[in-house]
N, C-alpha and C positions, 0 to 999 in steps of 0.2 A: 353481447359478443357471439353467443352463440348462434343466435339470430341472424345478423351476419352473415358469418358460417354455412351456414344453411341457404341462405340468397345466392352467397360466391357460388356456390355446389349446383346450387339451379341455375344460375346462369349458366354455367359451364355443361351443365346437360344438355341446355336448350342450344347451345350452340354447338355439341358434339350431334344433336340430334337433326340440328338444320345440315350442317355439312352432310350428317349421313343422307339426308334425302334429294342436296344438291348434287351428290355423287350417283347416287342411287338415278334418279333423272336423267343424268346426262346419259350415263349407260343404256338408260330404257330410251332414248331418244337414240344414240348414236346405233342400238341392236336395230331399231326400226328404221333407222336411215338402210344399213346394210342390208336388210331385209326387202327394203323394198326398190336398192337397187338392185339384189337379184330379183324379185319378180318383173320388173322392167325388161330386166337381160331375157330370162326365163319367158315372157311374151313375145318378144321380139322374136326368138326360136322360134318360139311356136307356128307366129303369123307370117315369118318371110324364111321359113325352109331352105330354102336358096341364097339368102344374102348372108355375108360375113355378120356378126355377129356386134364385130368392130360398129358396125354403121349404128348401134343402139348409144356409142356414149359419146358422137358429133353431131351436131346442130349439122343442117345442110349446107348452110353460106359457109362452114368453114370445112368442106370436104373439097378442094383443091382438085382440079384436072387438070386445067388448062394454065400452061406454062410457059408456052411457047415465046411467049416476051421477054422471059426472063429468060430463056436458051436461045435467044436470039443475041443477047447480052453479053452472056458469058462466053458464046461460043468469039463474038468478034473478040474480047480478051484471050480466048485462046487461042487465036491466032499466033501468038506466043507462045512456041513449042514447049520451053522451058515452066508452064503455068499447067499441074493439074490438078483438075478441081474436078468433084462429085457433092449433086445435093439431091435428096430425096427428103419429098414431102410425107411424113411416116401416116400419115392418117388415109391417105391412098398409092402409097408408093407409086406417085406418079416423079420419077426423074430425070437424071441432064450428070450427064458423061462429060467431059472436056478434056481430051488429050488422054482418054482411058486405058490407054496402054504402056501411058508414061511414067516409065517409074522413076521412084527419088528417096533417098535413104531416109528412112521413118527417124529414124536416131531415139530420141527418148517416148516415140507411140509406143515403141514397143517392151514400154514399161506397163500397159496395159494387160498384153497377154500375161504379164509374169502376175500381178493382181489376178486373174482371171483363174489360174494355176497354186494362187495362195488361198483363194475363197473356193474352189473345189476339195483342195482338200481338208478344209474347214468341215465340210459339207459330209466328208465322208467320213469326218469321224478321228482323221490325221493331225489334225494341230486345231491351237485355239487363238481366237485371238487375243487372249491373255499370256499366252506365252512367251516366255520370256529368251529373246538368243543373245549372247554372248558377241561383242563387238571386238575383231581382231583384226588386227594391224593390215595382215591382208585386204581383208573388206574395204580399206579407208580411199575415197578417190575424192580429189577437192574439186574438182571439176563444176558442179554443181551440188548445191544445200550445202548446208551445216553439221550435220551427224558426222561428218568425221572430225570435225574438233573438239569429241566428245574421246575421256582417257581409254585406251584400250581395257578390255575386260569389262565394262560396262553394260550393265544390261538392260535390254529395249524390250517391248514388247510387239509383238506381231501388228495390230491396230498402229500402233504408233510409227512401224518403220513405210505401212501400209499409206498412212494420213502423208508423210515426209515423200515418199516416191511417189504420191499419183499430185498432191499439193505442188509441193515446191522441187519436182521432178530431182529426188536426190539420190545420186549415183549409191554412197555409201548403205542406202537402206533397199536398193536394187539390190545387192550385191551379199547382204546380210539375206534379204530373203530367199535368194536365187539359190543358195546354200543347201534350205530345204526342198527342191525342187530337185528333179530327174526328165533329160529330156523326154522320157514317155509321158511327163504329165505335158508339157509344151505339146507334143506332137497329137494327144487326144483331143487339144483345141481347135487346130488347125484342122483336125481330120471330119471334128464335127462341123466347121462351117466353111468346109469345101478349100479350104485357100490353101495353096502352095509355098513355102517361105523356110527358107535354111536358116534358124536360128545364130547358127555357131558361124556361117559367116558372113552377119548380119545384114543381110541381103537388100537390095531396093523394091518399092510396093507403089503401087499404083493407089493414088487419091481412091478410085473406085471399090480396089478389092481389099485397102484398109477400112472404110466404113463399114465391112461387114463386121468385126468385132461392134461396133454402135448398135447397129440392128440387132445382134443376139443382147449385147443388154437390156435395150430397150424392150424387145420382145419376150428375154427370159428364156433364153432357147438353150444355154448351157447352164447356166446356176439356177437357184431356184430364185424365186421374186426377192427375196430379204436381200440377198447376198448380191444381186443383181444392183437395186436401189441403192446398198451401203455403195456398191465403188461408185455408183453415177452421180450422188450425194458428195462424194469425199471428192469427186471432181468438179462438182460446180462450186468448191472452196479454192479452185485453181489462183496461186498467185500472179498467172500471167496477165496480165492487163491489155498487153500490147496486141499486135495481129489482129484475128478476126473478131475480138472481144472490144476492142476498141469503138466500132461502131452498133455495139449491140444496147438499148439501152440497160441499164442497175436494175431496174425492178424487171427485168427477165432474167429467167436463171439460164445461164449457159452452164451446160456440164461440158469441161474441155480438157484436151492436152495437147500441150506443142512438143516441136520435135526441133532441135537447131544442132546443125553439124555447123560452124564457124567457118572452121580451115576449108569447107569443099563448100563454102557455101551455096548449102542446104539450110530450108525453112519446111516449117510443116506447123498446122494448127488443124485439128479436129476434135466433132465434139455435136451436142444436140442442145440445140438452141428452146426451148421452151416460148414457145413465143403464146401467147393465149388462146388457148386449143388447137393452136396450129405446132404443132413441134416438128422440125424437122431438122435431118442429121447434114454436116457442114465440113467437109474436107477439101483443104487446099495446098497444095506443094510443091515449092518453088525451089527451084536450084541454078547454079550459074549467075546468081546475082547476088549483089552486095545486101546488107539488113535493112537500110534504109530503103531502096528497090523492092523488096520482098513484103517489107510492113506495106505499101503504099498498095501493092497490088493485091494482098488483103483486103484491106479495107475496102478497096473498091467494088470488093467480089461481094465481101461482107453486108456493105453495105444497099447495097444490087437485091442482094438473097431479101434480106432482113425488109427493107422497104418494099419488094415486092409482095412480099407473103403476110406482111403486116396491114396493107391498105389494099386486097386485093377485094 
């Protein structure tokens, strides 16, 4: 029996001892992964002083300039006043305007800035995403999501009301968060990436000068990188299927958010398509036509973009 005893005991070392070294490994592997893409990065400085830095983590076939067919494309769909669209290729910011001065009520895009405005001040020290706020009868709008069929007084956490309004675009957990916000934290957003826009009375935005919110995420130009990837993350969990997600294949990741005013029919979908080293950002916005109208002319843009940039 004791004998045994003694076997179970070594087994059980030898297999706390393999783990520890399979752990141990992978760490000494993944430091030397990170290692030696900064000295890559760190070479690259060195020997082209003049070039972006960017150019060290694309293959050349997929550094995109030449676009012209594909704004040849979109510009004959926009001959259709009511259609604006913006796409920029992020790995050279080579782009295509169409209709770039036409604006059209964002409606629920601009549930991103109020994210944008919950993870700063995350950031500085103000709220956590564990925290917990209290659900009142005020807050409740059915309009969109589920969180208001939840009993008044109930408590949510920050993450959670955060996953519900950028996911399934839900008024009641816009409206819970918006709570702890003050237009000076809105207005520090806007003021860092240039754009012009009246919060309070929810003004119309141009395809164009709304993808600059996309570009600071992806860039990391107002949050830090963590906080950045969490909301671009929580949106490529978007439940919208429909619009410009429809022609995009499953195994790319789209981080997106739509925007639908019904009654003034207004459409909006934006967002950064991940397509295999090629990513680029994707705003479309249609108003004056019906939903059936507005899916259709999506997809066609969607589909234009996505085939282009994918067999170019």
């Amino acid at each position: 029996m004791q004998k045994k005893n003694i076997l179970e005991l070594n087994k059980k070392t030898w297999i706390v001892v393999v783990l520890f070294l399979l752990l141990t490994n992978s760490l000494t592997l993944f430091n030397l992964f990170l290692d030696s893409s900064e000295e890559v990065r760190a070479k690259f400085r060195r020997d082209y002083q003049l070039l972006s830095p960017e150019r060290s983590f694309y293959d050349q076939k997929d550094l995109i300039v030449n676009i012209q067919s594909l704004r040849d494309q979109l510009n004959e769909i926009g001959k259709d006043q009511n259609i604006s669209i913006y796409f920029e290729f992020l790995p050279t910011g080579a782009n295509i305007s169409v209709n770039k001065d036409q604006k059209i009520w964002p409606a629920s895009l601009m549930k991103i800035p109020i994210a944008f405005a919950v993870m700063k001040k995350i950031e500085d020290g103000n709220l956590q995403l564990s925290d917990e706020l209290t659900l009142k009868e005020t807050n409740k709008n059915s309009e969109f999501g589920d969180v208001y069929k939840n009993p008044t007084g109930k408590k949510i956490t920050v993450e959670e009301l955060l996953n519900e309004m950028l996911i399934n675009s839900d008024n009641t957990a816009r409206n819970m968060l918006s709570e702890k916000l003050q237009t000076i934290d809105l207005d520090d957003i806007l003021n860092h990436l240039g754009i012009e826009y009246d919060y309070k009375n929810n003004e119309q935005i141009s395809a164009k000068k709304y993808s600059i919110f996309w570009r600071s995420l992806f860039y990391s130009t107002y949050l830090n990188p963590e906080n950045s990837e969490k909301i671009i993350e929580i949106m490529a969990k978007s439940s919208a299927s429909q619009y410009l997600a429809s022609v995009i294949s499953p195994e790319v990741r789209f981080s997106h958010k739509i925007g639908v005013l019904y009654d003034v029919n207004s459409y909006a979908d934006s967002g950064i398509v991940y397509a295999n080293n090629r990513p680029y950002i994707l705003t479309v916005m249609v108003k004056d036509k019906n939903q059936i109208e507005a899916e259709k002319n999506m997809h066609e843009i969607s589909r234009k973009v996505y085939k282009y940039i994918s067999e170019y």
